[in-house]
C-alpha positions in Angstrom: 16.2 56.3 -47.9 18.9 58.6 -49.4 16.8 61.4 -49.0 16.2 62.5 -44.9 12.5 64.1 -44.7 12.3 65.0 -41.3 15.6 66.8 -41.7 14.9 68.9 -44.7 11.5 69.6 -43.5 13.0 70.3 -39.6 14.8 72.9 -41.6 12.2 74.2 -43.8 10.2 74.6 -40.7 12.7 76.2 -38.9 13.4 78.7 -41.3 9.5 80.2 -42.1 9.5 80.0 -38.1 12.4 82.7 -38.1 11.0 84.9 -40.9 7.7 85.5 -38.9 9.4 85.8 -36.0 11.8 88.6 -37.3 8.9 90.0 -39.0 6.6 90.1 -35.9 9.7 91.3 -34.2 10.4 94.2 -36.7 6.5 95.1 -36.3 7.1 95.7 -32.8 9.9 97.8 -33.3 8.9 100.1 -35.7 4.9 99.7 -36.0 3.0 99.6 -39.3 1.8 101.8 -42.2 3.6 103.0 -45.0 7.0 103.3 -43.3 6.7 100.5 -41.0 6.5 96.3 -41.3 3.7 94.2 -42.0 1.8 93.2 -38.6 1.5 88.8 -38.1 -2.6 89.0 -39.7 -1.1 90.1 -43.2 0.8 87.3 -43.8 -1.1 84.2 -43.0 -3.3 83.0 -45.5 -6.2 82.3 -43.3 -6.9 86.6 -43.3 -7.4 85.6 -47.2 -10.6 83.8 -45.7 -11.5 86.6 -43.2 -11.1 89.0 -45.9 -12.5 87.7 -48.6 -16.4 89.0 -48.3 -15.1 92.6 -47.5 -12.8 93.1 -50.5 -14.8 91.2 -53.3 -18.1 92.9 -52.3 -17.1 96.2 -51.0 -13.2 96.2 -52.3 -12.3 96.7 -48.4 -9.9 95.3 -46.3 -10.8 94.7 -42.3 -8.2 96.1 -40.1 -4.8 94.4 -39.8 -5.7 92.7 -43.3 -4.5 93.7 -46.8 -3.7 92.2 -50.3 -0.4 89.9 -49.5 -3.4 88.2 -47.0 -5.2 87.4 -50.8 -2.0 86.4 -52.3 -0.4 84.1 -49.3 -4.7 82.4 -49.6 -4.2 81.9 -53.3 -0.8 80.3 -52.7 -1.8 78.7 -50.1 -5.5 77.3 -52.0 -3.2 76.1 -55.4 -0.7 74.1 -52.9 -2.9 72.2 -51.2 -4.7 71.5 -54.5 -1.4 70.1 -56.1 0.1 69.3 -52.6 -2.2 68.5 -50.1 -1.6 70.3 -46.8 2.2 70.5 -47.2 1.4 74.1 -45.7 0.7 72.5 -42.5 3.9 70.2 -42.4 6.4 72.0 -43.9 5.2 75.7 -43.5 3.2 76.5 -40.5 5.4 78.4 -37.8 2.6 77.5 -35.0 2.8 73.9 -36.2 6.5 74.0 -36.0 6.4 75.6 -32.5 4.3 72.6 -31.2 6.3 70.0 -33.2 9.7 71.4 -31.1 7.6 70.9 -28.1 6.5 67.7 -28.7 10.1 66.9 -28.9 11.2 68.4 -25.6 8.0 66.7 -24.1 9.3 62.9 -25.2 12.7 63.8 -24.0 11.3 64.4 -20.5 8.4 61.6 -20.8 9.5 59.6 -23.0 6.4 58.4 -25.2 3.8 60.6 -26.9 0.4 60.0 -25.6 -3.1 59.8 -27.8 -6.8 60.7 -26.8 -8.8 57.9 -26.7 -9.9 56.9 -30.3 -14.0 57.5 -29.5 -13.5 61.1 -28.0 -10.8 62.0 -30.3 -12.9 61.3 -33.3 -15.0 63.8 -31.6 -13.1 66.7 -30.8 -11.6 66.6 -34.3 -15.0 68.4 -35.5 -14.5 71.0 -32.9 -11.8 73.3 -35.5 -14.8 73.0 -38.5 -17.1 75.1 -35.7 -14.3 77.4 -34.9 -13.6 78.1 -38.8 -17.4 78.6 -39.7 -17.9 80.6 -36.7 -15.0 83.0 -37.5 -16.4 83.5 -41.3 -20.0 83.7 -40.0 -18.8 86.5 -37.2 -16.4 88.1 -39.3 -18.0 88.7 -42.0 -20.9 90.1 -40.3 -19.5 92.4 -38.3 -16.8 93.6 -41.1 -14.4 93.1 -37.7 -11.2 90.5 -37.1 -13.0 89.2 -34.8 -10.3 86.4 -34.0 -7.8 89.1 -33.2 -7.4 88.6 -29.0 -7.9 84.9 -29.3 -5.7 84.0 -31.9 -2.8 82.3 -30.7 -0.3 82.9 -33.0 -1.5 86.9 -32.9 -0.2 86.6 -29.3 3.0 84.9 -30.2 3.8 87.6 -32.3 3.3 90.3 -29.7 5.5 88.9 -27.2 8.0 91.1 -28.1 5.8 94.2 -27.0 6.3 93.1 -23.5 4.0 91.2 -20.9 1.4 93.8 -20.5 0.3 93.7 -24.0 0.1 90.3 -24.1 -2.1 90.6 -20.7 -4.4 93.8 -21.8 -5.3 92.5 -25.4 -3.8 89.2 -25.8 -4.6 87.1 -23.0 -7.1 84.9 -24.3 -4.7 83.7 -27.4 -1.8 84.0 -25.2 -3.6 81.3 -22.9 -4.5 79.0 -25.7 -0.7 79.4 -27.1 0.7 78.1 -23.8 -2.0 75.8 -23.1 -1.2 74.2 -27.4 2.2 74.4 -26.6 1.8 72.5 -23.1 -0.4 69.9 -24.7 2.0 69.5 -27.6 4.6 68.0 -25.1 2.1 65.1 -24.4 0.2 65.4 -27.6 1.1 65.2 -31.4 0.1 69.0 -32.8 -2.7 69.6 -30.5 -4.0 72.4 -31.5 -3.7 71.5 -35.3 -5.9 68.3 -34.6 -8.4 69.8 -32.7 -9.1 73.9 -33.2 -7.2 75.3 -36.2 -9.6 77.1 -38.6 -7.0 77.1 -41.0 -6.6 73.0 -41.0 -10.4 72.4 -41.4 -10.4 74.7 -44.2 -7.2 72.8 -46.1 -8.5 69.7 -44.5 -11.9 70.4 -46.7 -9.7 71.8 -49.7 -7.6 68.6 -49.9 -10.9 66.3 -51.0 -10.0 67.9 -54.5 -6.1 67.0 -54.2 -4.6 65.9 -56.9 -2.1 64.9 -54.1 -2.3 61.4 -52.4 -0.2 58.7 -50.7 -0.8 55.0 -51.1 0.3 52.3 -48.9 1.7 49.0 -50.9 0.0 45.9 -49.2 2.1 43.5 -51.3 5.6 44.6 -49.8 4.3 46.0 -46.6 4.9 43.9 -44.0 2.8 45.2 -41.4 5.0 46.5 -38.6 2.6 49.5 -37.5 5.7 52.0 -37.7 3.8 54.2 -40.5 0.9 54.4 -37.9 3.8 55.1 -34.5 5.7 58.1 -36.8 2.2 59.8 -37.8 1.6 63.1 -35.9 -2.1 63.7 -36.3 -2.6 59.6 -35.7 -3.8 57.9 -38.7 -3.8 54.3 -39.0 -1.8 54.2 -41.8 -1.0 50.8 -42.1 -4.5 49.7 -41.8 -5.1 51.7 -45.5 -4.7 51.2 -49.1 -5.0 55.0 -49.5 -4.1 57.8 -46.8 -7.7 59.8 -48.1 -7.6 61.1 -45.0 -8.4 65.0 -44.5 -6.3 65.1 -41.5 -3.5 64.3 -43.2 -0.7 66.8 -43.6 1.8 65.6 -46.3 4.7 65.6 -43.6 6.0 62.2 -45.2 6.7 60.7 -41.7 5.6 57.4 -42.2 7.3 57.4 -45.6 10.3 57.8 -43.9 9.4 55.2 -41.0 9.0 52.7 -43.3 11.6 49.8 -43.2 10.7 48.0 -46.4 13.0 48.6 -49.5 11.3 49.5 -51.6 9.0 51.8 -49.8 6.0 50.3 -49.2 4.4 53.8 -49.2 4.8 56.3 -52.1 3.4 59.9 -53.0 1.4 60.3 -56.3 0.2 63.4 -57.9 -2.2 62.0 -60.5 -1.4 58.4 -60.2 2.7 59.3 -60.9 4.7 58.6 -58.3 6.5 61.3 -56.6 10.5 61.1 -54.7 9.9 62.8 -51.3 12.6 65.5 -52.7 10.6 66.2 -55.4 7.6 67.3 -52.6 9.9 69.1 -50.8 10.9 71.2 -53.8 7.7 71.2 -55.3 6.0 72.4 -53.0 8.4 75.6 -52.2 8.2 76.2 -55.6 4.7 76.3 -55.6 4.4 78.7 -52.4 7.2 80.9 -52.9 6.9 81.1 -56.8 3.6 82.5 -56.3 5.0 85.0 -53.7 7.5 86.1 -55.7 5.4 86.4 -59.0 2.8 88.4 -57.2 5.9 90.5 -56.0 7.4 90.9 -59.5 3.5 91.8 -60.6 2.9 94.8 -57.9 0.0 92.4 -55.9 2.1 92.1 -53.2 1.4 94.8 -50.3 1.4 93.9 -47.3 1.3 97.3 -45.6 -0.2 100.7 -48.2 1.6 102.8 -49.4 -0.1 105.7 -48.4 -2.4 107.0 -45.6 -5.1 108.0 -47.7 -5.3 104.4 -49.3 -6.2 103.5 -45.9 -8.5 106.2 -44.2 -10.7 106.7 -47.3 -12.2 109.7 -45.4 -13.6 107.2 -42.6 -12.6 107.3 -39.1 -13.1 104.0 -38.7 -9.9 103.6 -40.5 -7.7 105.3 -38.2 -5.0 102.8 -37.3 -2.4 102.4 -34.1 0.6 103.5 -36.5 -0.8 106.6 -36.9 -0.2 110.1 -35.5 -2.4 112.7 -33.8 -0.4 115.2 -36.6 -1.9 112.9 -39.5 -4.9 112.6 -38.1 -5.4 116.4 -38.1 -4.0 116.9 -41.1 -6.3 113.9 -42.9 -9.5 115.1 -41.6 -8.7 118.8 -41.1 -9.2 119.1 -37.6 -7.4 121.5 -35.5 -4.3 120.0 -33.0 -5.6 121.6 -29.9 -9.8 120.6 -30.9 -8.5 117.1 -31.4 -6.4 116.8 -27.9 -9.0 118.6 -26.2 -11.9 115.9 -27.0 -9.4 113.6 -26.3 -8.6 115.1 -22.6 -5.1 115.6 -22.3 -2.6 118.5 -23.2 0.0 119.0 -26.1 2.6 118.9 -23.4 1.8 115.8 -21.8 2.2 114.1 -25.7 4.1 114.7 -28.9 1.8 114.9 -31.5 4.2 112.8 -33.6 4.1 109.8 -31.5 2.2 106.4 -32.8 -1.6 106.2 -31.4 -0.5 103.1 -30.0 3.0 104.7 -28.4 0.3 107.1 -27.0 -1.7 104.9 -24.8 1.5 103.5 -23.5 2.7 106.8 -22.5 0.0 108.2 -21.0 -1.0 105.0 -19.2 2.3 105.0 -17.7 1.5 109.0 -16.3 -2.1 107.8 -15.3 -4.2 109.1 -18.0 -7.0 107.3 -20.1 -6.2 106.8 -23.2 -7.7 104.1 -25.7 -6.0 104.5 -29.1 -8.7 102.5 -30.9 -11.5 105.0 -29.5 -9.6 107.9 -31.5 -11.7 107.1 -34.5 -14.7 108.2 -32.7 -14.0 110.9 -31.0 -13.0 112.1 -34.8 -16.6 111.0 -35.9 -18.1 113.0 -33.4 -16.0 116.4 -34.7 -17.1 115.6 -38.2 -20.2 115.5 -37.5 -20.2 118.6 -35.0 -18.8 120.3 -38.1 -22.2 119.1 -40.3 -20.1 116.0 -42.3 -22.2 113.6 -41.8 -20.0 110.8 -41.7 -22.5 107.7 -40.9 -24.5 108.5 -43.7 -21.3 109.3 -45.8 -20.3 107.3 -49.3 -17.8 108.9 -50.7 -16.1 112.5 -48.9 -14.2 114.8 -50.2 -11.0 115.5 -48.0 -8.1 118.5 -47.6 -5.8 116.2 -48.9 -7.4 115.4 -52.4 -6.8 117.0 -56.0 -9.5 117.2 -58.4 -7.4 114.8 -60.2 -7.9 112.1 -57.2 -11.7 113.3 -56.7 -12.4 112.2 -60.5 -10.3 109.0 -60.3 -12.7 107.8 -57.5 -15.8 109.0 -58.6 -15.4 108.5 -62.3 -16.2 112.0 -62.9 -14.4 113.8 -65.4 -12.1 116.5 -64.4 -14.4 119.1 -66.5 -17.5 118.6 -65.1 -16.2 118.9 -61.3 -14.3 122.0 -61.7 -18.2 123.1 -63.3 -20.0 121.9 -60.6 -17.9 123.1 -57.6 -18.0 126.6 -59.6 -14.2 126.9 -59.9 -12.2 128.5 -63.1 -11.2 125.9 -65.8 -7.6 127.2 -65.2 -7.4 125.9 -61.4 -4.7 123.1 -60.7 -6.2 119.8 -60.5 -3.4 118.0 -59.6 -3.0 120.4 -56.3 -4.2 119.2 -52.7 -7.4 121.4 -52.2 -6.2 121.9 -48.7 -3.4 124.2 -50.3 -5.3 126.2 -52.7 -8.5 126.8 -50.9 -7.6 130.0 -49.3 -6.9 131.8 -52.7 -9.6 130.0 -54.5 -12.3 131.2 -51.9 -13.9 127.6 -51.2 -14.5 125.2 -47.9 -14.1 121.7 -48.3 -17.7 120.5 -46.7 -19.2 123.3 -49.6 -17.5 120.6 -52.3 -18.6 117.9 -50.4 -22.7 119.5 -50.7 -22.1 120.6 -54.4 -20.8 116.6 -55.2 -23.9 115.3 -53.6 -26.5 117.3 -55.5 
């Protein structure tokens, strides 16, 4: 065969491995929000499942999600559809990782090594509980719940040092090195057996227009399809590979001694060359990337604070400071360090929440970044904004112009209501004009309510 799958694929692999790990890398380096890199969850397509209640009901994203995770699940849905799971063979960094370890493993051992058929058969069903109990749990609790035991979450904070990876990480940083230790005996352990991700295209590829055929006629039954498959089907005991588990990686194509191939790709009943998947279905994935980038869908980090904080605590993120926090909810500096028990001097109020905790872990003070949120609650409401209760909230930072957008209320009728002259900018923060208009934010907040 002219055309050398595992090569090009070795490569394609290799590559998306690089990308994510630069990315994660860059993530560690300068954090996230508007100025910073996307973290690992918004760009895998599985946070497209995870967020998918929260934004079509509510229009919400859970933390560490956002809309490239909706984009990479719509690429990721229409490739598997035309494809099968080429995302798993040719994509996947955390399949790649455990492919190069299955290769350093049969360079020590020499042989790969399969779980008996009867208990293997078994375990497969095990990743179908773990993806319906992440939806069910998720979706519930509006939380990523998956965050600390997500393996490839952990991978992607190894650059933030050991102690990370201990504190909030340990549970996916165990099942990484456990996968990757299995992997060295094991064809794609943890693909096989516990990735959410692969039950859910494993279920999408029923409706495939995608499959492979074995030719009985020419084949001349030497089991080397079967040998060169990594998630162990028994190809050359089939017509048609219908198999779910199947991952489009071609290996027993290329394994196949007979001229012609005894094995072939169809996409509707047309036979397909292996470089015409291997093209296809980059074109597929990255053509949708790029379109949705051309299109302004792409974000994966906002462009703004506000889009994220939305006058909820809840939404205060690691990237943030304890100057934006003041500023976003209007809360004095030295209220805001007080409540949270430490001095200005003993931390920059420019620093990162998440630089924060380091610091003042490293001097002996207790400090959890994600308990910031409500501490801020608790001010709020100590200042009568009753923020459980709370839809929409006016903030410091809004105009009248931004107050109407998300309300739907015209421009006319607020300046009426909050009894303000019909000459006051709308397009001014009310933070900045409050003073010399004679008005308190949490007076707006009442008059929007009645």
């Amino acid at each position: 065969m002219s055309f050398k799958i595992k090569k090009f694929r070795m490569a394609t692999q290799i590559f998306f491995l690089m990308l994510v790990t630069l990315g994660a890398f860059r993530h560690q380096v300068v954090g996230g929000g508007p100025q910073g890199a996307p973290n690992t969850h918004t760009i895998c397509p599985f946070g497209g499942i995870e967020a998918f209640y929260g934004f079509f009901t509510k229009g919400e994203f859970i933390k560490k999600l956002y809309y490239s995770n909706i984009v990479l699940f719509v690429a990721t849905v229409v490739l598997v559809i035309v494809m099968a799971r080429y995302f798993c063979a040719w994509i996947c960094a955390l399949g790649t990782m455990q492919e190069i370890f299955g290769k350093i493993g049969k360079k020590i051992f020499k042989k790969r090594y399969e779980i008996p058929e009867t208990l293997d058969g078994k375990l497969r069903y095990l990743k179908y509980f773990v993806l319906v109990a992440i939806i069910y749990f998720t979706w519930r609790t509006g939380e990523l719940v998956v965050n600390s035991y997500d393996p490839f979450a952990a991978y992607a904070h190894i650059p933030a040092g050991i102690e990370e990876l201990l504190n909030e990480y340990w549970i996916g940083f165990s099942v990484l090195i456990l996968s990757l230790a299995a992997s060295m005996f094991f064809d794609r352990f943890f693909c096989k057996y516990a990735c959410p991700l692969g039950a859910f295209l494993g279920i999408m590829k029923k409706i495939s227009f995608y499959k492979l055929e074995r030719n009985e006629s020419s084949c001349i039954n030497c089991g080397k399809c079967s040998g060169a498959c990594p998630v162990n089907i028994k190809v050359s005991e089939l017509d048609k590979i219908k198999s779910s588990e199947c991952i489009n990686c071609l290996e027993c194509m290329e394994a196949c001694p007979t001229k012609p191939n005894s094995i072939s790709a169809k996409i509707h009943k047309k036979i397909v060359k292996p470089s015409a998947v291997f093209v296809g279905g980059l074109v597929i994935y990255v053509g949708i990337i790029g379109g949705s980038r051309l299109l302004g869908y792409w974000e994966a980090t906002p462009s703004s604070v506000e889009e994220i904080i939305k006058t909820n605590p809840e939404n205060i993120r690691g990237w943030m400071t304890l100057s934006t926090v003041s500023y976003e909810f209007e809360i004095p500096l030295e209220k805001l360090y007080k409540r949270l028990g430490i001095k200005m001097e003993e931390l920059s109020p420019d620093i990162t929440l998440k630089d924060a905790e380091k610091v003042l872990q490293e001097k002996g003070i207790e400090f959890d970044h994600g308990n910031v949120g409500n501490i801020v609650k608790g001010i709020l409401e100590e200042n009568g904004v009753e923020v459980a209760e709370a839809g929409f909230q006016i903030k410091g930072s809004m105009s009248i112009e931004s107050i109407s957008s998300e309300t739907g209320i015209e421009e006319a009728e607020l300046i009426s209501r909050f009894g303000l002259p019909e000459n006051f900018p709308i397009e001014k923060p009310l933070k900045e004009v409050k003073e010399k208009y004679g008005f308190e934010i949490n007076d707006l907040n009442e008059k929007l309510g009645k």
